[in-house]
N, C-alpha and C positions, 0 to 999 in steps of 0.2 A: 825593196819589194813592197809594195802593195800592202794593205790593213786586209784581215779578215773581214769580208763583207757582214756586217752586224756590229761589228767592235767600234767604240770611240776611241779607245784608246790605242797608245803608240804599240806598234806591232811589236809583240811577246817575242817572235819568230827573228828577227832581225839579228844575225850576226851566231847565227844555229849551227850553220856550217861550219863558218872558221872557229868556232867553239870544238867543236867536233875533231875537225883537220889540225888542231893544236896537241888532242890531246895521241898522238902519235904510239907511245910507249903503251898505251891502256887498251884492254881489253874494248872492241867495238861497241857490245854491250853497255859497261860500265861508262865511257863517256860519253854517250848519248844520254846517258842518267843524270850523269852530271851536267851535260849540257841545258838539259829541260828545265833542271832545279833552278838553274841562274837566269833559266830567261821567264821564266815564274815568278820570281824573287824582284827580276826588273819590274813587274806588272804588279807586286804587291799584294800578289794571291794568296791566300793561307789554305794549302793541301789538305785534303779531309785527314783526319786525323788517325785514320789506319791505314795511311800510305805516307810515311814518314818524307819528308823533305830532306836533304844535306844538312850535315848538325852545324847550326851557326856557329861553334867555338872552334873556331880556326885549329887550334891544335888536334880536337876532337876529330873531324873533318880531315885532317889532313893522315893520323889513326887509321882512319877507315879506308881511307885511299889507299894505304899501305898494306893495308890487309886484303883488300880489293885487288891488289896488283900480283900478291902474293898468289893468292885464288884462281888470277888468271892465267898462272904458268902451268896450270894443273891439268889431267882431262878436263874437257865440257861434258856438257851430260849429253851429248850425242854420240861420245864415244865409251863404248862398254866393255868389259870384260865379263862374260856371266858369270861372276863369284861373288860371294862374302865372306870369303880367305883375311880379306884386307880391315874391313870394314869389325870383321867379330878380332883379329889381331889388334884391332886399336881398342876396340871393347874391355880386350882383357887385360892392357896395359894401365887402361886407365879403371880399372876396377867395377867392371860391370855394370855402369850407371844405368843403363839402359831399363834394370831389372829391382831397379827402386819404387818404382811406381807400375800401376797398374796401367796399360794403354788400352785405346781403344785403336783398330787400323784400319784405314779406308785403304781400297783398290777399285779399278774400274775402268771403263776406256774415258765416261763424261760424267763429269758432276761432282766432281771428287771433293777438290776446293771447297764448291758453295755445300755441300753436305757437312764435311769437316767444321765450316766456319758454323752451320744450325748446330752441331754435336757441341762445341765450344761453347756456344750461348747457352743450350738447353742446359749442360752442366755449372758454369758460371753461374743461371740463375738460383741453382740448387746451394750454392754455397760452396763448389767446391774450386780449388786452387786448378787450375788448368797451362797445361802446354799445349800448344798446338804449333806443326810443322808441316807445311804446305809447300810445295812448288808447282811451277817456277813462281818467281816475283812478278809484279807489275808492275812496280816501280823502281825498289829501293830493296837491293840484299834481306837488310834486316825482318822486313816481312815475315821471312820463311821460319821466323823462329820467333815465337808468341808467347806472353807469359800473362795471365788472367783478361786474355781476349785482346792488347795490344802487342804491338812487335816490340821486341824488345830494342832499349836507348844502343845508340850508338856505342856507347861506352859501354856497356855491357858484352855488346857482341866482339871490340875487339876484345877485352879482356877475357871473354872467354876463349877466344883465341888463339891468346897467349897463353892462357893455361895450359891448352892441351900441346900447345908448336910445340914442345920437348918431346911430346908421343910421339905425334905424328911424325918428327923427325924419325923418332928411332924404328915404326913400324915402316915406314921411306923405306929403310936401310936394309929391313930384312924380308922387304917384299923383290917378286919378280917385276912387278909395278908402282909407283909410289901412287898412295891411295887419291883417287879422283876429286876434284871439285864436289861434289855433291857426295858425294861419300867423308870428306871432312867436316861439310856442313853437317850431315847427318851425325857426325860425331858430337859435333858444338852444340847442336840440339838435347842432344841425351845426355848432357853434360851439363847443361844450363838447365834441364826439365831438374836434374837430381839435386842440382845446388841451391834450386830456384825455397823448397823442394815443392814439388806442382804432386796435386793429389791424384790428378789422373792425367795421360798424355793422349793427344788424339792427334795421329800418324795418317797422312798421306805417302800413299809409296811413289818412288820417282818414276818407273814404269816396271810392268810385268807381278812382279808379285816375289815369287820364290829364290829369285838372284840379283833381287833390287837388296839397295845397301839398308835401309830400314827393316829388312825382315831379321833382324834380331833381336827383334821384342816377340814376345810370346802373347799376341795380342788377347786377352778375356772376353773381346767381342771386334769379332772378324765382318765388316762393309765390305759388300761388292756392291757397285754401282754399276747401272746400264753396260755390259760389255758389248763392241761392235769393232767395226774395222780400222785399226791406226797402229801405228810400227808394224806395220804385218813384216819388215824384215826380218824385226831382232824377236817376234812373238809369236808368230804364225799367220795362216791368213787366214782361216775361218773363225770363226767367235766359239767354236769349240776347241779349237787348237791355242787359242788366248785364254780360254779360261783355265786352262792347265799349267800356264806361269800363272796365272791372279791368285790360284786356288791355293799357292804355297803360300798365303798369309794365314789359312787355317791349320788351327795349332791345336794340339789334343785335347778336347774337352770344351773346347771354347764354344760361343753363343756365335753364330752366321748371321745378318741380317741381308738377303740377297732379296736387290730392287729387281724390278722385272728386266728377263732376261730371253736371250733367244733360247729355242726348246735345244741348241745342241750345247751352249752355253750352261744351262742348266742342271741339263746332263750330267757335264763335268763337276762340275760344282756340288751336285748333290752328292754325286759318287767319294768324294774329296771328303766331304761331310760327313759321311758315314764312316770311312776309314780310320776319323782322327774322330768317331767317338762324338761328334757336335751337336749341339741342337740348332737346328735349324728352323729361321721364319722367315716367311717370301710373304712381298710383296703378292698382293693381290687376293692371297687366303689367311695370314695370320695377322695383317695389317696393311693400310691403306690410304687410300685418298677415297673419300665417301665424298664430297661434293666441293666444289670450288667456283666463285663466281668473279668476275674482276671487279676491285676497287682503286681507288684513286690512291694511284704511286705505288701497287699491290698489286695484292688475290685474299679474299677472304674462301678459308678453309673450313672443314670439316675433314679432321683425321681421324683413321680409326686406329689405336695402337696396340700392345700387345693386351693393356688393360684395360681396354673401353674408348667408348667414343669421347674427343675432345672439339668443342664446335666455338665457334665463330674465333677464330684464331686467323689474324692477319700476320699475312708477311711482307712486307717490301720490295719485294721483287716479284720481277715479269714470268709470265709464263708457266704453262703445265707442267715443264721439266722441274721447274723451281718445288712445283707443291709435291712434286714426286717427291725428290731429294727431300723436301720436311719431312712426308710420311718414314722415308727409308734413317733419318737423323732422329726421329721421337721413337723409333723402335728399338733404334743400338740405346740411346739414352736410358730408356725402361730397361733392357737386357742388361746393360751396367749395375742397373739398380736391382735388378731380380726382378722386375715385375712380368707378371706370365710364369713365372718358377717359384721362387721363394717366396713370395710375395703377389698377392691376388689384386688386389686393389692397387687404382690407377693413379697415376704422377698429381701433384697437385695441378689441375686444368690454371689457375690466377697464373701460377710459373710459367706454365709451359707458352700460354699467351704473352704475358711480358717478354720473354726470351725470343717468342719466333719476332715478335711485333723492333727487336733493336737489330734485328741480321742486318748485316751489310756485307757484299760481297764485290767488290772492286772491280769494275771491268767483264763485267758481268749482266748484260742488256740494263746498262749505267747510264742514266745521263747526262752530259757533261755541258749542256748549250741550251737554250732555247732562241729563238727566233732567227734562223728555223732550229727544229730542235737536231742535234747529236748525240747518238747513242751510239756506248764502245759494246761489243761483246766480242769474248777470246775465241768464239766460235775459230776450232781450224782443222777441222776432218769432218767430210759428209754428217755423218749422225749429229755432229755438234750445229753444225747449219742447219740442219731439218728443221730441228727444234725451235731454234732459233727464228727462224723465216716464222715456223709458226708465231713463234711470242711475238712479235713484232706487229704483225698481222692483228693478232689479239690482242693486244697492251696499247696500240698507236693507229689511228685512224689518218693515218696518212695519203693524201690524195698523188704524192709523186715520193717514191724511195730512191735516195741516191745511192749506191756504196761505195766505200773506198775500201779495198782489199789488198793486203800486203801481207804475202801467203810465205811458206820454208817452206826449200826447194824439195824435201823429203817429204811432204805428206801428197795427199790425192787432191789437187790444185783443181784437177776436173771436177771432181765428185762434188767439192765444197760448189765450185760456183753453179753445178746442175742445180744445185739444191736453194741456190738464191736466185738463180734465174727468176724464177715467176713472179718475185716481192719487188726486185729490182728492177724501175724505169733504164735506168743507165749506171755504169758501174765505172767509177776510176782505180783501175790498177797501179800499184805504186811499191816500194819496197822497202822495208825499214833497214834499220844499220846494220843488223846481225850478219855474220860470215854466211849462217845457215840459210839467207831472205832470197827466194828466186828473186832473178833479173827480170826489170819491170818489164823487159820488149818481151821477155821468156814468154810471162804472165800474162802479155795484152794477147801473145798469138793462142792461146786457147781459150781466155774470153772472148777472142773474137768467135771462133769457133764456135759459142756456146752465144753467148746471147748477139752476135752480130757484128759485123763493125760499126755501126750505126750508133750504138748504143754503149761502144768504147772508148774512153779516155785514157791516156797512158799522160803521167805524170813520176816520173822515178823518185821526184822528192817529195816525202811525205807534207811535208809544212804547204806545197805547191798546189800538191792534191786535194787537202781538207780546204785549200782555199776555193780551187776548183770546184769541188763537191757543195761547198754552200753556197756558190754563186747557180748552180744549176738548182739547189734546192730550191732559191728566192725566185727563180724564173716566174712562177705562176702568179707571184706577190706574196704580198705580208700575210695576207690572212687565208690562203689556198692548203697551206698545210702540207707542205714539201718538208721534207725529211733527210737526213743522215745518217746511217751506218757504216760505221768505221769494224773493219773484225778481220778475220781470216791469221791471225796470230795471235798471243797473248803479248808478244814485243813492241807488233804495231799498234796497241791497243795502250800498251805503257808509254811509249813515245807519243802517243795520240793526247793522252792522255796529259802530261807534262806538256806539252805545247795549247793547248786548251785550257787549263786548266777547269776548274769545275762551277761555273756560274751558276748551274740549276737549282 
């Protein structure tokens, strides 16, 4: 095959496939992961450092694989049971870790992640011990489970592992279902938060709110993030029928921080609020975004919080959504701390700037290339495009947008690409490893639909496509300012991701 148009060097991508088709027994997922790392590793790349690479110590490595393989006989997290029968029976085996530390919990349909990751930092800068648990991954298992802002070692995660394998066996045994993939991880998370021991824990839920495996923390301050349209199977379809599973992360007494929301959404949510007793601050009256203008690799901010205005605070990432998400992460922060209740006076501003000014958010309008440039973003449901199309537009003066989009066959495949239409010259559809990944021809016959045939490339391998996509960016020349967007999954964004690696 061909070099990526830009690269001197020997193609990274070479021998992707039969990496892949070797690895037969493993989870799709997982050896696409491992395929990336080794053709990474041929190029001599070193991974940013919060997206962990394959542990070089072959025994290590080969640990993790084991546990990896384990993990993959289990549900995936597309497949649910709406209970926490399973998940509170492993709780109580293994002695209530969960309730060792105080959390804080995000929900939401967007933003969860990059919210989560500003609450980590803003507390981090404070001094305090931090877990944080996010899904999915972007590159590497271990991600999902974080101890004073990085993922935790290889070795850590299988050993905690094995600690708990004896429970989990026995809560297997006396359930109607053996507890799911993402409901063990959420075990090993409250597990490793207690042992770690972390002063506070900040929770992403895996979806819904009230029957996701993580609602067995009693969280002290309750995130909603933007709610909008995504699983409407397993959630409902309107943004107020979704807010009714999110709203079971509010727990009696606790502090709400709700970003701006739809008026039926809110509805719920406020009613939810009042039931369990909470105080409640929204976006828009009790805290804010007071002005934001773009700076170079950023946004410089002006937030308002619950205790006063904090000004010229950058943050490293693209986009209005992004400053949102700081305003909605520096108010749960303050609400942790009492400020607005116990406490009148504001966070120390020097913190709060140094903390917003180190965020990094993985695959997250990322850039991983220049000349031309490529940006990954997980955009993969309408609302999350919108956004996104916007930042892009705003952050990148691009005279020709490519895309490459490799969408799951279960989200609104329409809606997302309505919503990049306008940004996108021309779009290559393509499809990543996952079980869950529409077929690329699936995916070409409703972009064609939507932006033409004219303006559609069907490539079903991804490494094909991003070769594709930068050879149409380079079309205008060097210095024209053609462009790449890689998104419409958080998988194809990880695979993107690991085949590129990060030269920016």
């Amino acid at each position: 095959m061909s070099e990526i148009p830009g690269n001197d060097q020997p193609d990274p991508l070479d021998g992707f496939d039969e990496i892949i088709e070797a690895e037969t027994t493993r989870d799709p997922d997982l050896a696409v992961i491992e395929a990336g790392s080794r053709t990474l590793r041929t190029q001599g790349g070193t991974p940013e450092a919060d997206v962990p690479a394959r542990p070089e110590d072959p025994e290590v490595d080969k640990a993790l694989r084991e546990v990896e393989a384990e993990l993959a006989t289990r549900w995936g997290e597309t497949k649910l049971e709406p209970s926490v029968a399973r998940i509170s029976a492993l709780m109580d085996v293994l002695g209530e870790p969960q309730r060792s530390y105080p959390s804080i919990h995000i929900t939401g349909t967007n933003g969860k992640t990059s919210t989560a990751r500003m609450i980590e930092a803003l507390l981090g800068a404070f001094e305090l011990r931090t877990g944080r648990y996010t899904s999915p991954h972007v590159q590497s298992i271990t991600e999902r489970i974080s101890l004073d802002g990085a993922p935790i070692s290889a070795e850590r995660f299988v050993e905690t592992y094995e600690d708990i394998k004896p429970y989990i066996e026995m809560v297997d045994g006396q359930q109607e279902y053996r507890l799911s993939f993402f409901e063990v991880l959420t075990g090993m998370a409250y597990a490793a938060f207690a042992d770690a021991p972390v002063d506070v824990a900040v929770v992403e839920v895996g979806m819904g709110g009230s029957w996701d495996a993580t609602n067995v923390i009693d969280g002290d301050v309750a995130v909603v993030t933007p709610i909008d349209l995504d699983h409407t199977d397993r959630l409902g379809e309107t943004p107020g029928a979704i807010a009714g599973e999110k709203s079971g992360i509010i727990k009696q007494g606790a502090t709400v921080i709700l970003a701006q929301q739809p008026v039926d959404a809110a509805q719920v949510l406020l009613k939810k609020s009042v039931e369990a007793d909470a105080t409640v601050a929204r976006e828009g009256l009790e805290f804010g975004v007071v002005a934001r203008q773009v700076a170079v690799g950023g946004q410089l901010m002006t937030l308002r919080g619950l205790g006063g205005e904090y000004t010229e605070i950058y943050l490293p990432l693209h986009g209005a959504h992004q400053a949102h998400n700081a305003a909605v992460a520096l108010a749960a922060v303050e609400a942790f701390f009492g400020v607005g209740a116990q406490r009148q006076e504001q966070l120390d501003a020097d913190t709060v700037r140094k903390a917003f000014a180190a965020v990094a958010s993985p695959g997250r309008m990322e850039v991983v290339r220049r000349s031309p440039t490529v940006v990954l973003d997980a955009a993969h449901n309408p609302a999350g495009a919108r956004v996104t199309a916007e930042a892009i537009g705003e952050a990148f003066q691009f005279s020709r947008l490519i895309g490459v989009v490799g969408a799951s066959g279960d989200k609104n495949v329409r809606g997302l690409l309505e919503a990049f239409e306008p940004v996108f010259a021309e779009v290559v559809v393509t499809q990543n490893s996952s079980h869950r990944a529409m077929d690329a021809d699936e995916l070409a016959g409703i972009a064609v639909e939507v932006f033409g045939e004219e303006r559609v490339q069907v490539e079903p391998r991804l490494p094909d496509a991003l070769e594709a996509a930068i050879t149409l960016a380079e079309e205008e020349g060097e210095f024209a300012g053609g462009g790449v967007l890689v998104t419409g999954s958080v998988i194809t964004v990880g695979e993107a991701r690991l085949l590129l690696g990060k030269s920016a």
